[in-house]
N, C-alpha and C positions, 0 to 999 in steps of 0.2 A: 795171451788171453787176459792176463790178470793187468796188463796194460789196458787191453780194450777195456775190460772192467773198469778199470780207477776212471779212466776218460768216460765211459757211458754214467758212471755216480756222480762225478762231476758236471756232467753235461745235465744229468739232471737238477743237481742241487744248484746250478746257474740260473735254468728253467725257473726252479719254484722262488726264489730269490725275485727273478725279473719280475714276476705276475705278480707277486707280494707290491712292489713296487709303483705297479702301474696300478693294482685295487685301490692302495694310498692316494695317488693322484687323481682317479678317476674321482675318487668319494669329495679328495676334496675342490674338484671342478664344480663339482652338482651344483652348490650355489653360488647360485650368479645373484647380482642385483642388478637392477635395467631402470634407467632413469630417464624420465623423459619432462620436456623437449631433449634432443640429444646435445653433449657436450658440444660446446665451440657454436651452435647456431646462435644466429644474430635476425634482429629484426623480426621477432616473431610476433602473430599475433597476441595484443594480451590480454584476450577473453580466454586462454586456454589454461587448463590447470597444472598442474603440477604433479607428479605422481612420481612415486619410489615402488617399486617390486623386488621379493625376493624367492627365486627358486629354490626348492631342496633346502629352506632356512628359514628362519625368522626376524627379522628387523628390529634388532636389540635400540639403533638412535636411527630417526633421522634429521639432519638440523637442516635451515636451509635458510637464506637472509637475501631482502633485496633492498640494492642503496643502506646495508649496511643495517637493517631492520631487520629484527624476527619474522619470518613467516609463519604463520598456523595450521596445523594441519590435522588429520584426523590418521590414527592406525583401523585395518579392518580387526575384525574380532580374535583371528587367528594370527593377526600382525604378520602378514603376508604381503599386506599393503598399506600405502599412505598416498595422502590425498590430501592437499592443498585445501585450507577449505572455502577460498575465495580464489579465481580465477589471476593472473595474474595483474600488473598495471602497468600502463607504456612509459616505454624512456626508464625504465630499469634497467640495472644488471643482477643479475640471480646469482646466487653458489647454493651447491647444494653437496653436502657431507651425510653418509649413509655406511651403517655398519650392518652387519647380519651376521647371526650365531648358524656354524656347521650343526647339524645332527650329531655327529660325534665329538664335538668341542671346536675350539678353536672359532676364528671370523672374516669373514670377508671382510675389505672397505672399497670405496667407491665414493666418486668426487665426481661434480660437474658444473661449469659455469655457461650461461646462458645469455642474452638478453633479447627485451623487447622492441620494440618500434614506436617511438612518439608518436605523441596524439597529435592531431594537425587543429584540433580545435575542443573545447571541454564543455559542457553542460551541466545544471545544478537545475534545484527547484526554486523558483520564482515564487510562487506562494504554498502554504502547506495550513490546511484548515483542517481540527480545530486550531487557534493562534490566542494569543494572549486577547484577543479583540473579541474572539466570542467567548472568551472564560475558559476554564477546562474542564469544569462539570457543563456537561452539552446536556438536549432531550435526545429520548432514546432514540427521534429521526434521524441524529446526527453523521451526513456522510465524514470520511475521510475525502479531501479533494485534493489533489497537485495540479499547481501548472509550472509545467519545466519552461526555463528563460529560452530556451532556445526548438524545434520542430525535433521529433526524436524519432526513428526508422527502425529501428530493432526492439520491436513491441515485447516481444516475448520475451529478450535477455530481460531489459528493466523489469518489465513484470512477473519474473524470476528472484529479482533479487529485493520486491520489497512484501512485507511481514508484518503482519497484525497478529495481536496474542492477546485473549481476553480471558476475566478471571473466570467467566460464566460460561459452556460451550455456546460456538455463536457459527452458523454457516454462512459464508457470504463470498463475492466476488468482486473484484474487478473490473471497472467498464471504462472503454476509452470512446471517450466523445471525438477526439481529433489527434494530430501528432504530439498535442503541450498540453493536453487534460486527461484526465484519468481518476476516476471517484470509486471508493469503495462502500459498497452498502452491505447490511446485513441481508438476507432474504425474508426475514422477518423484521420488527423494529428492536431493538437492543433491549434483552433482560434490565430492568431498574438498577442500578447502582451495581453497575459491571467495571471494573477497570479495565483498562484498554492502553496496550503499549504497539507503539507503528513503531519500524524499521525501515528506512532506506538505505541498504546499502549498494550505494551507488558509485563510491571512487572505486575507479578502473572500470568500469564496466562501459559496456558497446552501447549508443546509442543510435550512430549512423557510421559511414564508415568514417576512419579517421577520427571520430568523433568519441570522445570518453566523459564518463562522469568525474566530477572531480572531487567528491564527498561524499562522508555519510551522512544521515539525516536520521533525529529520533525524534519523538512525541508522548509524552502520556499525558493521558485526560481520562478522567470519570464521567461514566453516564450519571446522569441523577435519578429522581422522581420520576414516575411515568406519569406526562402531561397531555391528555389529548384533547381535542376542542373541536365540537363542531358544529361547523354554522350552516343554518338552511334557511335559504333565500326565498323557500315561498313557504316557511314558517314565520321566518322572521326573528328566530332566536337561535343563542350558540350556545351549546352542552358545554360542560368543561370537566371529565373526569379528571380526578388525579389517582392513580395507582387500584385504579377500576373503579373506584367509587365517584358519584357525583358531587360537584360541589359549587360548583355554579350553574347558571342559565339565565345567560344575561340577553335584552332582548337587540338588536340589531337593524339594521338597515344597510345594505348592497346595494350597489350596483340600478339604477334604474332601468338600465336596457336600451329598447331602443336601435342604435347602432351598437354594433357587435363590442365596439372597445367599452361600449360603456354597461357592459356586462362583467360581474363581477368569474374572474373563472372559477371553474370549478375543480375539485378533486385535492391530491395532499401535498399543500404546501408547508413549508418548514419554516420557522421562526428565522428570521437572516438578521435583524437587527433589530437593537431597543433604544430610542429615540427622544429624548427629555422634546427635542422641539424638530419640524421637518417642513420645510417651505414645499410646496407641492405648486406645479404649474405643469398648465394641460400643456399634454405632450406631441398634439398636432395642429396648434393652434397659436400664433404669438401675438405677440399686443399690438389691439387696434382690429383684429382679425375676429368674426364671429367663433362664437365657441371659446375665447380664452378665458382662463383666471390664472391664477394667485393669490394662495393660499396658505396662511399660516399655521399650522395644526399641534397638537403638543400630544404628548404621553401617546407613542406610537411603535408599532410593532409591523416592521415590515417582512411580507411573504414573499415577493416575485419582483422579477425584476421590469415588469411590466407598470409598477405606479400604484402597486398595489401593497396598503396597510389595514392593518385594525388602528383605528385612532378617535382619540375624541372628538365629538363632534357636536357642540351642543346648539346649534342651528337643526342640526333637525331629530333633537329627544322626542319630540311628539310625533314621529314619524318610525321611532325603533321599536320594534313589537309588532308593526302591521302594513308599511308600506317602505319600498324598495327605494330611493332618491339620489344615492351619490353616482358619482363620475365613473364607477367600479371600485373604490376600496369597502370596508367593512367600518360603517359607524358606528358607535356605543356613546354612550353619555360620558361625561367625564369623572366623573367618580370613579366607572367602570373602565374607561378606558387606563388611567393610572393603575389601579388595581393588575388590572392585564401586565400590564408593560412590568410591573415590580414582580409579578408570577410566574413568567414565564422565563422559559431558558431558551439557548439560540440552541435552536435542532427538537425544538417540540415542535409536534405534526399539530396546523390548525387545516381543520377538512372544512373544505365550501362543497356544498350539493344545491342542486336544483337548478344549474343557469346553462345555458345551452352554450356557456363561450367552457372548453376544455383548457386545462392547466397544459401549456406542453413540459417535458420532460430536461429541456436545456432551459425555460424560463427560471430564470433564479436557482434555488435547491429545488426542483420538481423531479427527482429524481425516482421517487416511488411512484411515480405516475408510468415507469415501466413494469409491467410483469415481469418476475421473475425467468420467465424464460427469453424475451426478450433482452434482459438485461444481461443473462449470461453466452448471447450471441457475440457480445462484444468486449468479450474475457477472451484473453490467451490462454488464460491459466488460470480456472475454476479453484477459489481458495475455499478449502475446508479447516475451519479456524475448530482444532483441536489445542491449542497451547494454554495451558493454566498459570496465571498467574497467583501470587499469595498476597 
């Protein structure tokens, strides 16, 4: 008996022995870290991000480097997670090093090497307005506009990844006119003297398939003065506030009529360019052919891209203040025409009213000549511009 005994004390103190053992091990399986893409894959796509998890733990490092560069990334709040914070880029290879603290001490580690898939062809921006051409104090019409050098098919990625931040809150969106345009306006016209910083960040990212961006892109510009101007064609004079006050009212002449082109159009055009001298020749008409000229003009302010300026015109001063006579641009004398041209900024709204010919919305910057809810049909991605600059 006193054998069975020793043997049954023993059989137990083995018992609690083993379970002590296996609680040790269990506790320290709990945390796992899981890293994705998974180790050893190749060829992946490199719109995808990057991401470290840890179970039963917390993520004391995670490092991660491609082609030998730092990656960036974000932890969640409880550092449970990490998150790449740009998407990956092709023709990489990835390593990714990751620690995690046990609940009771001690830590996991965790290693993984990956790579992407080259790009079979790259895309940038071709133009990016405002630019040193129109200044970088713009008027408060002032869109952001891109045209990418090449047709781009994954509207939403790019338009995910680019970023306006203004010092003033400012609501606005994105509008894509085609595959290689895309303008950004406010929904109202821009607070006075707002700074404004764009973002494109666009290397690595999806444009079509095979296709990647191959940079990033930045911008800062300031709005200025609030410049508005407007002209009415069967007054025969243009208002000019500046920052709600009036300060001009100079008298004009548009557009004589007639056939439809030679109507001045109407509605809100934006300031495109400022002009010391601008030869002007009718645009349906060549030499020798009824209807042409050729036309020298100076101190000039062009709206559209239809032929249409404010400029000086002193053939017909006696005809500014009460009858209509040009070819469709906006006459003023020349004193006043200078005046203009040294006043204004490119992206100040000049408004034409009264002529039955309408501004369309792809002539020139006629971009407010969409309603706002029209203009946010052709957003991927409705931007609510909360970001304060200082």
């Amino acid at each position: 008996m006193r054998a069975g005994a020793g043997a049954l004390a023993l059989l137990m103190a083995t018992g609690c022995s083993a379970s002590a053992v296996q609680d040790a091990d269990e506790s320290a399986s709990k945390t796992t870290i899981t890293i994705t893409p998974l180790n050893g894959s190749h060829d992946l796509a490199p719109e995808l991000p990057i991401t470290v998890g840890a179970t039963a733990g917390t993520l004391k490092n995670v490092t991660v480097r491609a082609g030998g560069q730092p990656v960036a990334g974000v932890y969640s709040a409880d550092r449970t997670q990490w998150r790449s914070e740009r998407p990956m880029s092709p023709g990489l290879s990835y390593s990714v090093s990751a620690v995690a603290a046990q609940p009771g001490g001690g830590t996991v580690e965790r290693s993984s090497t990956f790579s992407t898939t080259k790009a079979t062809s790259t895309f940038g921006i071709d133009t990016l307005l405002p630019n040193k051409d129109t200044g970088f104090t713009v008027g408060v019409g002032m869109p952001i506009m891109i045209t990418f050098d090449k047709p781009v098919k994954d509207r939403v990625s790019i338009e995910r990844n680019l970023f306006v931040e203004a010092s003033k809150p400012v609501e606005g969106a994105w509008h894509w006119f085609d595959d290689k345009n895309i303008v950004f306006r406010p929904k109202e016209y821009w607070p006075a003297h707002t700074k404004v910083r764009f973002v494109a960040r666009l290397a690595g990212v999806r444009g079509a398939d095979g296709m990647y961006g191959k940079q990033d892109y930045s911008r800062d510009f300031t709005i200025g003065r609030s410049q508005i101007s407007v002209g009415n064609t069967q007054t025969h004079y243009m208002k000019i506030d500046r920052d709600g006050k009036q300060i001009k009212n100079m008298p004009i002449s548009a557009g004589m009529g007639g056939a439809m082109r030679h109507h001045t159009t109407s509605g809100i055009h934006l300031a495109m360019s400022r002009e010391d001298v601008t030869v002007m020749t009718s645009p349906d008409a060549g030499p020798g052919q009824a209807g042409y000229y050729q036309t020298t003009v100076y101190d000039t302010v062009r709206i559209s891209n239809s032929g249409e300026y404010v400029h000086g015109a002193p053939w017909s001063v006696g005809d500014q203040g009460n009858s209509n006579v040009s070819h469709g641009c906006v006459n003023v004398s020349p004193a006043n025409a200078k005046w203009f041209k040294e006043n204004t900024l490119i992206g100040d709204p000049i408004i034409i009213e009264g002529t039955p010919r309408k501004l369309e919305p792809t002539n020139g910057w006629g971009h407010w000549q969409e309603s706002w809810g029209d203009w946010l049909k052709w957003s991927r991605l409705r931007a609510d511009m909360t970001g304060q600059l200082t």
